[in-house]
N, C-alpha and C positions, 0 to 999 in steps of 0.2 A: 506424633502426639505432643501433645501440650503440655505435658505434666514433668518430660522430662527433664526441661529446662531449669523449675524449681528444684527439684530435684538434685538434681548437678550443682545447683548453688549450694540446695543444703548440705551437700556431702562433700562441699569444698569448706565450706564454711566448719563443720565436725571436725575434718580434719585438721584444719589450723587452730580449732579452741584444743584438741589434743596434741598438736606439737608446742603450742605453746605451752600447754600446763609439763608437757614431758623436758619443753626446757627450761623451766623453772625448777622442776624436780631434777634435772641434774644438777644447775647452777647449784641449788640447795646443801644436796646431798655427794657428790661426787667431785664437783669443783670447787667446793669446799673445804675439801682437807687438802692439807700442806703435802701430805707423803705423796698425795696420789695427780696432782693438778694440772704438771705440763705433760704428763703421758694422756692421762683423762683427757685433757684439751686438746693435744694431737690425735686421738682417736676419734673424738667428736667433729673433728673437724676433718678428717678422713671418710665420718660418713657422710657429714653434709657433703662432701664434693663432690663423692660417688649415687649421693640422692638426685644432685642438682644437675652432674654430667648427664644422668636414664634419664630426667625431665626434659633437657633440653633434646636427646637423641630422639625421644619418642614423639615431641612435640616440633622437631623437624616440618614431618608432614603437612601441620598442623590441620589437618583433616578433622581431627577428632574433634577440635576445639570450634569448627562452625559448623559440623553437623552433629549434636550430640546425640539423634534420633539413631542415626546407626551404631554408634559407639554405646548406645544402651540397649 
């Protein structure tokens, strides 16, 4: 089908206007304060690695990424 492709953009596209805003609400808010900044910052940066490690394991295949008809 047709539809899935817009789709798949729109929900890529959601997702990065919501990691964006969620990293600006940390930079804000938690990397912010002095007490808390280089524990904050190695934890964030802990989970970007383990976000970016599953992206790139799962996108191995990269099956999913030229046929998004079956992955929807």
């Amino acid at each position: 089908m047709e539809w899935t492709r817009p789709l798949s953009l729109v929900l890529v596209a959601l997702v990065a206007v919501l990691a964006l805003g969620a990293a600006v609400e940390i930079g804000r808010t938690t990397l912010a304060s002095a007490d808390y900044a280089v524990v904050s910052g190695a934890a964030l940066a802990f989970v970007v690695l383990v976000v970016a490690g599953v992206t790139a394991f799962g996108a191995k295949n990269r099956q999913w990424l030229q046929n998004p008809d079956s992955y929807w």
